[in-house]
N, C-alpha and C positions, 0 to 999 in steps of 0.2 A: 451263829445266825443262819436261819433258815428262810427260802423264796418260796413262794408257795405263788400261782399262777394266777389267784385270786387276788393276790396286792397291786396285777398287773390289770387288773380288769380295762380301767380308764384308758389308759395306754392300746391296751390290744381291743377295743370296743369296735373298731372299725372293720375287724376280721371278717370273711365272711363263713358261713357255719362249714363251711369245706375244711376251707384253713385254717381254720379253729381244733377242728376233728383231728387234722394233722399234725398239731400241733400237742394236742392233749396226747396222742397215739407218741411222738418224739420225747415228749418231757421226761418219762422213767429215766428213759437213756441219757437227756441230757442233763439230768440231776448226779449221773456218775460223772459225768466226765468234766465237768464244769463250779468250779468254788461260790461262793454265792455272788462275790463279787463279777466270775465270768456270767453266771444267767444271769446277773443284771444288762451286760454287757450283749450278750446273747437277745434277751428281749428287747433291747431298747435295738437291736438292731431286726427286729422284725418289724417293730416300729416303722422304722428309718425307710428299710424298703418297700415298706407299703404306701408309703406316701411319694412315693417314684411315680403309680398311679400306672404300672406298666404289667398288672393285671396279677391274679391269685398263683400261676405257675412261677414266677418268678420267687413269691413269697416263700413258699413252697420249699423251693428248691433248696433256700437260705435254712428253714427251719429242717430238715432233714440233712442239708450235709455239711452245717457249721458244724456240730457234735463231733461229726469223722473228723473234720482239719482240728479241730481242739486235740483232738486224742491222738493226733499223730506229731505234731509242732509241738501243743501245749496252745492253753487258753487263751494267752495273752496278743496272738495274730490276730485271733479273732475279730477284735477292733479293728486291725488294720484290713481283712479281707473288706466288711462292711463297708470301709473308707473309700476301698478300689471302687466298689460297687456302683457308690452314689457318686463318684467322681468321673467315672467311665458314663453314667444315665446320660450326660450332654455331648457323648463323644459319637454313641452307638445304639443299636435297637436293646430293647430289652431282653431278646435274644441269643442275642451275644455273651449279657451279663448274667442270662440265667445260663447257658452252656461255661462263663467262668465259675462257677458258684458249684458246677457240676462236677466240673476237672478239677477244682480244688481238692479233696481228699488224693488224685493221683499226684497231683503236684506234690503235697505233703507230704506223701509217702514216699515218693523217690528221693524228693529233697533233704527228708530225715531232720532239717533243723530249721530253727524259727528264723534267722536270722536269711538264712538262703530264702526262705521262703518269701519272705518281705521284698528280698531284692526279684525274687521272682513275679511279684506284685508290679515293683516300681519298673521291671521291664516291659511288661503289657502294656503300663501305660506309656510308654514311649513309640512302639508299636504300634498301636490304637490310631499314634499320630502319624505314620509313616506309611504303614502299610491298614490300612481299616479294612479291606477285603480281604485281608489274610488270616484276621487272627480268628474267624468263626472257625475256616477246616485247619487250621492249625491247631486249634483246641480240640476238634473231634478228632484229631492222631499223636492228640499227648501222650498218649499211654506208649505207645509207637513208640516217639519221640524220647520219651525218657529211658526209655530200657539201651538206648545207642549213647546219647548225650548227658553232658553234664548240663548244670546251668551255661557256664560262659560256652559251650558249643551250640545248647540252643540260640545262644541270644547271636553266635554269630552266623549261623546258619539260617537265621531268620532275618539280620541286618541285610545280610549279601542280597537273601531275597525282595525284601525292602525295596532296595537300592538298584537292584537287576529290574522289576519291573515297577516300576513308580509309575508309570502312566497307564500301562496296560495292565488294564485289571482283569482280564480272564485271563492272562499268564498267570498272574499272580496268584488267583485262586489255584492254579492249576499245581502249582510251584508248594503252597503253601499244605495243600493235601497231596502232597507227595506222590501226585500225578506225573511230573514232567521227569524228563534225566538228568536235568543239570541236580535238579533239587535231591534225587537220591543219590548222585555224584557230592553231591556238597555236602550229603549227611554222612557220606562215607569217608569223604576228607576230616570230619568234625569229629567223628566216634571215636573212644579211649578202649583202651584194652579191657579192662577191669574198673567198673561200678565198685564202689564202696557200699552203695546201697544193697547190690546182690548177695554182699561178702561178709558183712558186717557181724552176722550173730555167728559165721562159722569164728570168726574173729574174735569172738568175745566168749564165746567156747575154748578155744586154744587159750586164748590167756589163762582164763580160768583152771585150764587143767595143766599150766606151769605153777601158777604162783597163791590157787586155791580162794582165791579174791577175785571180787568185781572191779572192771576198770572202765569207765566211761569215755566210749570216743567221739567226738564231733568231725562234721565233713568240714572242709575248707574249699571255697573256691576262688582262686585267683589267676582265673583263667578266661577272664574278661575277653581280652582284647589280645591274648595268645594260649596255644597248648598249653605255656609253663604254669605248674598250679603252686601253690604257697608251700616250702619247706615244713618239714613237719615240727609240730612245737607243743609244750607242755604251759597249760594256764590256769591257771586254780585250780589243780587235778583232774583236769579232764585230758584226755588225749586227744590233738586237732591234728587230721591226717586230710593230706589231699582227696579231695570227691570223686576222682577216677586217676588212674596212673594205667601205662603202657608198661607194655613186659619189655625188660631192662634187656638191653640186646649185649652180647658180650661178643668181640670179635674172636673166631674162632671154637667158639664154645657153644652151647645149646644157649640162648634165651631164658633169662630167670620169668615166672610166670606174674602175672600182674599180683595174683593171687600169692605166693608169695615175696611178694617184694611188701606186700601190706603184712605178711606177717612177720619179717624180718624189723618194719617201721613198728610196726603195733610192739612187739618183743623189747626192741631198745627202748621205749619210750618210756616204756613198765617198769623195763630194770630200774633207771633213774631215777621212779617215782620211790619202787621199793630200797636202795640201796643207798640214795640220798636222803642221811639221817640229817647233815647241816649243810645250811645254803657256806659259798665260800664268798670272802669277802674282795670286792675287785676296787678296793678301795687301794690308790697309789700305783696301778696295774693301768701299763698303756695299750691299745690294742692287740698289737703284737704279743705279747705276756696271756693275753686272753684265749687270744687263738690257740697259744701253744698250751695253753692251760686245760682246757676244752678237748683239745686231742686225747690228754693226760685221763682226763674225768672220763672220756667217752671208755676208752680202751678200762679202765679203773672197774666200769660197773659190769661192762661186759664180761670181765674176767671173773667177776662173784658169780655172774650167773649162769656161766661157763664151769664154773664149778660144779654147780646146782644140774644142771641141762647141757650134760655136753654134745649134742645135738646140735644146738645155735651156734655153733662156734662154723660148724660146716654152711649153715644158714646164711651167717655174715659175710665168711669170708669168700662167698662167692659174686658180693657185688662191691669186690675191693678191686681197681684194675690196675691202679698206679705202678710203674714199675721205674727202675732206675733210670732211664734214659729224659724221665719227665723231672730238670733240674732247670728249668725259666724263671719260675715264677718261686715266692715265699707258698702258696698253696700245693706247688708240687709237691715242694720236701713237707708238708703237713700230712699227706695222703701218703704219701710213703711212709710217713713214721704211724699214721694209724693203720697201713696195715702189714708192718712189720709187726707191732705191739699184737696185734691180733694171732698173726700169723706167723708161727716159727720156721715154717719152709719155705718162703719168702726169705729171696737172696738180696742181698742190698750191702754194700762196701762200702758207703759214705760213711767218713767218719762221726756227724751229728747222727744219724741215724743208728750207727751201731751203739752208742754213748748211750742212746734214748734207752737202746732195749736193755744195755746193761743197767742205768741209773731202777726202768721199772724192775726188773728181773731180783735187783735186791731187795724192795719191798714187796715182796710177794705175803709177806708173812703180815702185815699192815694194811693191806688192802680194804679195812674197813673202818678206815680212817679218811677221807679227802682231804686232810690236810697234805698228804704228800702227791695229788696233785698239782697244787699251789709248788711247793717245794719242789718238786721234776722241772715245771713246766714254768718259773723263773730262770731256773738256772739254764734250760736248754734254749729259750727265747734270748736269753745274753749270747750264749755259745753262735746263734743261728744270725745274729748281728756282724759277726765278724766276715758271712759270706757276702757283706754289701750288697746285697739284693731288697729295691723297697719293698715295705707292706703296703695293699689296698685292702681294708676290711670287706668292700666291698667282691672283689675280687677271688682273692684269695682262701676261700672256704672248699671246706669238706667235699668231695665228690660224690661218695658213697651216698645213693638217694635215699635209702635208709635213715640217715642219721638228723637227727634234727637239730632245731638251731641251739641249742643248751641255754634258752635265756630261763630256764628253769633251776638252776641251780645258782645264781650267779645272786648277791646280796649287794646292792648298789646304798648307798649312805642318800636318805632323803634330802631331799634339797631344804635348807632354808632359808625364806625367804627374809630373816630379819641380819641374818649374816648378808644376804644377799645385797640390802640394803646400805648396807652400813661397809661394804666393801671398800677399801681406800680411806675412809673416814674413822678409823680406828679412835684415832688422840681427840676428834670433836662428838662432843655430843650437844649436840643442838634442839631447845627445849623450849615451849613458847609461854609466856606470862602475861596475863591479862592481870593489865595496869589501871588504877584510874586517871583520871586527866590530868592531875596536878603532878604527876609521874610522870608522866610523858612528856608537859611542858615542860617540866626539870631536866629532861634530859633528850633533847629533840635533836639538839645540836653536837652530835657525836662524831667527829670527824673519822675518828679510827675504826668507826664499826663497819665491816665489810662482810660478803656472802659466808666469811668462816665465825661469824658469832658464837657464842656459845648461849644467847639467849635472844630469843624475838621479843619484844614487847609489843603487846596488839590489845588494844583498844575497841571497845562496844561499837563507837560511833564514829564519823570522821573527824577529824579535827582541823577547824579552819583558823588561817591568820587572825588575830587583831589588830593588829597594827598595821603601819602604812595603807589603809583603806584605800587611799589614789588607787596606787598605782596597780599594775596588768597582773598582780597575783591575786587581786580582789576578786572571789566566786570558787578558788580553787583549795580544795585541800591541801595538805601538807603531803599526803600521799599522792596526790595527782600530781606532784609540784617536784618531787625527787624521791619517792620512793616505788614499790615493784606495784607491776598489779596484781591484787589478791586471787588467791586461789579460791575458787570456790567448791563446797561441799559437791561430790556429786551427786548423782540422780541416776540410779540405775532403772532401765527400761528392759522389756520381754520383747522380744521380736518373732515374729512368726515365718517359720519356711514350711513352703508351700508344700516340699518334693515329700517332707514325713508328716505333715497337716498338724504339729505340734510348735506349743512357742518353745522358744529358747530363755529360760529363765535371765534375769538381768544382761542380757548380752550386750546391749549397748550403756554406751556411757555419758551425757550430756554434761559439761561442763560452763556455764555461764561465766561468760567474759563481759568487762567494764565497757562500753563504747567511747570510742574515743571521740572527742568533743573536733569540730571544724571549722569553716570561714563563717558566720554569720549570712555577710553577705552574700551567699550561695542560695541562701533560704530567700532573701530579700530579692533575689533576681528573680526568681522562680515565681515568686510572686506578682511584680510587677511584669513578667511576659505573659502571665496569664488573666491579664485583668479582666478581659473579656467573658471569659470563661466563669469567672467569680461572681462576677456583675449579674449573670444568665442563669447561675443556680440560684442566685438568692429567693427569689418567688418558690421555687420548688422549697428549698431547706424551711422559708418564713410557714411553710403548709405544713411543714412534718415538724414544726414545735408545740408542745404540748399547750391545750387551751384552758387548761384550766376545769371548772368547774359546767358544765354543759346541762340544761333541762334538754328533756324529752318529754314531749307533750303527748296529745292524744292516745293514751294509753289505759284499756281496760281495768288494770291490775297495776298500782304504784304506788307511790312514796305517799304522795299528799295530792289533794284535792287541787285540780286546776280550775281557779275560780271562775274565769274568764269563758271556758269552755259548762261546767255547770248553771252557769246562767243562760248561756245556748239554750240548752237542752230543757231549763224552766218554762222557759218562751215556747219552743217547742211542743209542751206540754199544754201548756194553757192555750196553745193553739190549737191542737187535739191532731198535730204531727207528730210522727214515730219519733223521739228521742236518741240523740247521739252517746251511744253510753260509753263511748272513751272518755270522761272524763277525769282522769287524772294523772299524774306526771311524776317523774324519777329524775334526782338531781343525778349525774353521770359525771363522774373526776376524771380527767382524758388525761393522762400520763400516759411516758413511755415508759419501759421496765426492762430495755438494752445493755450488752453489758458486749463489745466488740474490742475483739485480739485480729491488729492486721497481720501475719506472719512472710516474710520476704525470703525468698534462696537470693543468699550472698555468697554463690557459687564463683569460680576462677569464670566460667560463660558470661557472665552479667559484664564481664569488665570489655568484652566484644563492642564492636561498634553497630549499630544501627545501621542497616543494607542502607546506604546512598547516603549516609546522614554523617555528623562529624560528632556525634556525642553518640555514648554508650546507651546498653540495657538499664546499667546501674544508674545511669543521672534520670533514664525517663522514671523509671523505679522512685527515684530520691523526688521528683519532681509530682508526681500521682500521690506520694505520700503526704506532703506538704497539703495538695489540695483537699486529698480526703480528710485529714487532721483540721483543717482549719472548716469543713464541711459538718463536721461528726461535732467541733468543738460550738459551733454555730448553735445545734439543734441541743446542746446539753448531755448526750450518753457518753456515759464513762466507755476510754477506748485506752490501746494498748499497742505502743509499735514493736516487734519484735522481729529479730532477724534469726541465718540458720547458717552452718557451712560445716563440712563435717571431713576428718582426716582419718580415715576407718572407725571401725565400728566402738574403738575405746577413747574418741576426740570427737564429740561430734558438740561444735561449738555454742553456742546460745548467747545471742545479744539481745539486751533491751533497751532502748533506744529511748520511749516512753512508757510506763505504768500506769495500771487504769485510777491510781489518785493522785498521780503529778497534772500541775497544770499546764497546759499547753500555751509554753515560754518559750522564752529564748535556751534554757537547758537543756528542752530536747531537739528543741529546732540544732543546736550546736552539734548534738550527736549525731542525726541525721543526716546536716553537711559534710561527717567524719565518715563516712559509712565507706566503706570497702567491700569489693567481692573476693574470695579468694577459697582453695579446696573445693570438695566434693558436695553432694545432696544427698543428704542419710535422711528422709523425709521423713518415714515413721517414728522415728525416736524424737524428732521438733514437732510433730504433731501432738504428741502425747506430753508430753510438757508444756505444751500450749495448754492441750487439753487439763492437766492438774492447775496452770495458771487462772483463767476462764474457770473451774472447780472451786476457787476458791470466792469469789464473785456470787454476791447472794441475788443477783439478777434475775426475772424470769426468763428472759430469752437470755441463749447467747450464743454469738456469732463467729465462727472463726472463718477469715479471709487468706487463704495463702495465696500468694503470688509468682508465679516460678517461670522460668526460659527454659525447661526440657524436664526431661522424665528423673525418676529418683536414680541416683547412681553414687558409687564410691567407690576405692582404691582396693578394699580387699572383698569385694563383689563382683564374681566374675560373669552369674545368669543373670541376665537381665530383667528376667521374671519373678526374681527372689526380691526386692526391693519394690517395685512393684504390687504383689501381695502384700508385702508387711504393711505398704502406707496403707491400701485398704483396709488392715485388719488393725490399723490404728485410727481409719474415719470412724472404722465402726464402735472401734473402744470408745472414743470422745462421744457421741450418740449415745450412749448408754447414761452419760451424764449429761445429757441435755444437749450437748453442743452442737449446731448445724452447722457443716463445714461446706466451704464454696471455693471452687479451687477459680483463678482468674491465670489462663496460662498463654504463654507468649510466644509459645513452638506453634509452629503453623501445623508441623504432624502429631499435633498432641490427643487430635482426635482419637486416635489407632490406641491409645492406652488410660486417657486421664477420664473418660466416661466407665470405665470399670473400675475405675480407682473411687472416684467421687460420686457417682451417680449419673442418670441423662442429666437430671434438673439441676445440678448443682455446679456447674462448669461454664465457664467462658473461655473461648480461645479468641484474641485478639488478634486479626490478620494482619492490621498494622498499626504495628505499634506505637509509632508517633502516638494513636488517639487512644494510648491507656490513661493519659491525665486526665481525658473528661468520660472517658468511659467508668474508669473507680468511682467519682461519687456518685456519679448515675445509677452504678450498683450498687451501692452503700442503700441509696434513696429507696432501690425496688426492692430489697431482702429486709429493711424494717421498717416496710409501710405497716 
């Protein structure tokens, strides 16, 4: 499939003939470097930025140096630069984001990989927030900047600055264009020895001219929040080497240079690839077995390729430093046994270590086998037990910074999940059968069957007593009366985070729970303290019932002839005055066409008491419900009481209390008296299952109410802001199906968040609470007039 820039006309119609020119001038170029799905992606992001409305230089800048960051990362940032762009337009001038747009290709290019890249995105935006007058001359000495710094040295060389001037802002500019001396002091603290990015193709040359093959390296940076950066490690055959390393200081010795210490890592890393023909299996292998195994394999492949290049051998063995005297720890004696195994002039008189070198020294002739590996490095891992010294996996590894973590070689037995399951339960298999009723009633009465059955029997519908009608089991199932509450299918929902502007396929999990049934008379009190109240909407609610069938008179254009009025206008005539010519009329059927979901947080907060008062969130809650129900059941729209509480993201509970085709009885009034608060507020994932609820509702309008005491929150949510977005981007999913959502909330600082969440117009914050009972149907009244 091919783009042609003609398919895009509609799209780019708004360009003006500059930007147009510049455009058609870019496209040769960007048709190399870009698949069709990237120029899709590429123009809908010129699109995007012109409707910023923050002038043709910005546009500009997008269409000329997206093609460079494509061809340096690869296409697929591309979207994400775009993202930075418009999501920086409310942060900053359009200057700023035309000078990021500029320094992207430098970015790119020092950064080498897409994934750096991205996070090099997500630290501007953090940035942006801390320091705003920094990051203009920060950006114009990238180029600077990157030839000293890794990423995590930028991001801390620019936090420090942040944080040193937060208030003063012509420091900060100063600081930030590497004007002042603390700022080149601190860049001088932050700088690494040796770039990966200066080094890389000599890098890839040397390999090439050992092993005659192409070997692909990626940077790594985990060097966030210290110097230390990520071990070096092998992953789907790529090579991932730290993004800068220091020259390896040796005491006594000269300094190995940064420059080779990447080619000592880059060399081992190769061997492995080329010399490991089978993964080894660490099946029944406790850590320690691992570790010693891993010594075994390191020294194994170095010595083929020592064979090969005996060159490397002088390479390695000068960033081995272990010597006898280092016998504390289990990683000591590891380090000395990898570089005795290396090194034959290396003296060492323990008796484990001498064993190691004899045990390798007689499979020399076998070396291209790893199964003796495994075979060395069992047997010396028992022998290295008997010096009662414990292992820490953590601890206890490799020194040599060369060597990487060997999770490349290593065959792990997949997990599975139905062994996983069925753990402990070996002898039961548990199986479920759907019975008819006359099955069930045959066998209802089973004393002996308990949680180890070997079979469920489950039934279509509930199944209620006949007999003894009197008495207090009269209303209730057989399952509400002694058996479990049913599990329900669940309902997986997408969630959206904000930090990568992407959802999270099914990430949460809603689970729908039975309500438990309550006092009666809870409901009955509620009603009779409110009489007042009840008495004083009736005039309102008798106005918003549907009137039936309604003429409309005086009307030019309608139904039929209004008689009454044509005889006017005869008279009129025969008087030889101007004539009324509305005469005629339209019968008009006045229905409502509502279809309202109240939804409730039955969070652990609700169960609080009311500042000064002796009853909870949860009773005024219970108490506003009752009136709205008995308000909404007055005027005739089908309504729906539903509750929410969530125990991370794969519990997030759902009660229905009432259904928009049950009557409003004593069976949901029962529920409602039962209502409990308890966990968390996962608010987006109860919105959208409201939302499919209300979806199914062939109503024209439809309304959803939620009612909450504080902002969205949960157990395994630790930004505050990530829950927050999602419910937004769940008002907005329910919208798309008609639904207008009106949040009615009871935090007094709910301002600061629930008007971004719901809208200006669609939010109530109630000051006090006491008067949410007569505030609810007041609002019920003004949202479907």
């Amino acid at each position: 499939m091919s783009i042609k820039l003609e398919d895009y006309a509609e799209l780019l119609e708004d360009l003006s003939p500059h930007t147009r020119d510049t455009l058609n001038a870019t496209w040769h170029e960007a048709t190399k470097v870009f698949s069709p799905r990237g120029l899709d992606n590429y123009l809908k992001g010129v699109s995007a930025i012109r409707g910023l409305g923050r002038g043709d230089d910005l546009v500009e800048t997008w269409i000329e140096q997206a093609p460079l960051v494509a061809k340096e990362v690869g296409e697929d940032v591309v979207a994400d630069l775009a993202t930075a762009a418009l999501m920086l337009a409310s942060k900053t001038s359009g200057a700023v984001i035309e000078l990021l747009l500029a320094s992207a290709p430098t970015a790119a290019n020092r950064l080498w990989d897409a994934d750096l890249f991205l996070k090099y995105l997500q630290f501007l935006n953090t940035l942006i927030a801390q320091a705003p007058r920094g990051v203009r001359p920060m950006l114009d000495k990238l180029e600077v900047l990157f030839q000293h710094l890794t990423l995590g040295g930028l991001r801390r060389w620019a936090l420090w600055g942040a944080h040193a001037h937060r208030t003063n802002y012509e420091e900060q500019i100063r600081y930030f264009g590497l004007e002042s001396k603390e700022s080149l002091a601190m860049l001088q603290k932050e700088r690494k020895g040796t770039l990966l990015v200066d080094v890389q193709r000599r890098i890839n040359m040397y390999l090439r001219a050992l092993w005659a093959r192409d070997f692909f390296m990626r940077p790594t940076s985990g060097d966030f929040e210290s110097r230390e950066g990520y071990r070096p490690y092998i992953a789907d055959y790529l090579l991932h080497v730290p993004d800068a390393v220091d020259d390896f200081a040796i005491e006594g010795q000269e300094p190995v240079s940064g420059l080779e210490l990447y080619r000592a890592t880059a060399a081992h890393c190769a061997a492995h690839v080329v010399e490991t023909k089978e993964p080894i299996s660490a099946e029944a292998l406790n850590p320690m077995q691992m570790a010693v195994i891993s010594v075994i394999e390191d020294a194994r492949v170095e010595a083929l390729s020592i064979r090969r290049f005996p060159g490397l051998k002088q390479l390695w063995s000068r960033l081995h430093v272990a010597t006898p005297d280092m016998n504390a720890s289990v990683g000591d004696y590891l380090n000395r046994l990898a570089r005795a195994l290396l090194d034959e002039t290396y003296q060492d008189n323990d008796p484990w270590i001498a064993e190691g070198r004899v045990l390798f020294a007689a499979v020399q002739d076998r070396l291209g086998d790893n199964q003796i590996s495994w075979e060395i490095g069992v047997q010396l891992a028992h022998n290295l037990t008997e010096k009662r010294i414990p292992f820490n996996p953590r601890t206890d590894i490799l020194a040599a910074p060369y060597r990487d973590d060997n999770r490349y070689f290593w065959e792990f037995e997949e997990f599975d999940f139905d062994k996983a399951a069925g753990a402990g339960y070996e002898s039961i298999k548990q199986g479920r059968k759907n019975v008819s009723v006359m099955e069930m009633v045959n066998a209802i009465d089973v004393e002996t069957a308990g949680d180890d059955a070997e079979e469920i029997w489950v039934l279509s519908t509930e199944l209620f007593p006949y007999e003894n009608i009197g008495d207090e089991s009269h209303g209730k199932s057989f399952n509400e009366m002694e058996g479990k509450e049913p599990v329900s299918d669940p309902f997986h929902y997408s969630e959206w985070d904000y930090q990568i502007q992407l959802e999270r396929p099914a990430w949460a999990t809603v689970l729908e729970k039975r309500a438990k049934s309550g006092d009666l008379q809870v409901i009955d009190d509620i009603t009779a303290k409110y009489k007042r109240e009840i008495h004083r909407m009736k005039f309102l609610l008798d106005a918003m019932q549907p009137q039936g069938v309604q003429r409309i008179r005086k009307l030019e254009d309608g139904d039929e002839i209004d008689i009454n009025a044509a005889i006017a206008s005869f008279i009129d005539i025969r008087l030889g005055n101007q004539p009324d010519p509305r005469i005629m009329m339209r019968s008009v059927r006045k229905t409502r066409d509502f279809s309202i979901l109240v939804l409730l947080d039955l969070s652990e907060s609700t169960n609080e008491l009311v500042q000064d008062q002796e009853y909870s969130v949860l009773d005024l809650t219970r108490q506003a419900c009752v009136l709205l129900a008995d308000a909404i059941d007055k005027v005739g729209d089908p309504f729906a009481i539903h509750g929410f509480c969530s125990d991370g993201r794969h519990d997030v509970e759902y009660t229905r209390f009432k259904d928009f085709d049950q009557h409003w009885n004593e069976v949901p009034k029962a529920k409602l008296a039962g209502m409990t608060g308890q966990l968390s507020t996962r608010m987006g994932a109860a919105i959208r299952h409201a939302g499919h609820h209300l979806k199914l509702q062939r109503s024209a309008k439809k309304l959803l109410i939620v009612i909450t005491d504080g902002e969205p929150a949960d157990i395994d949510v630790r930004d505050p802001q990530y829950l927050r977005y999602d419910t937004k981007k769940a008002v907005e999913e329910v919208a798309r199906n008609g639904v207008t959502t009106y949040c009615m909330s009871l935090d007094p600082r709910a301002d600061n968040y629930v008007s971004r969440i719901f809208g200006q117009k669609n939010y109530m914050v109630v000051d006090h609470v006491q008067r949410l009972p007569e505030k609810l149907p007041l609002l019920y009244a003004g949202l479907t007039r």
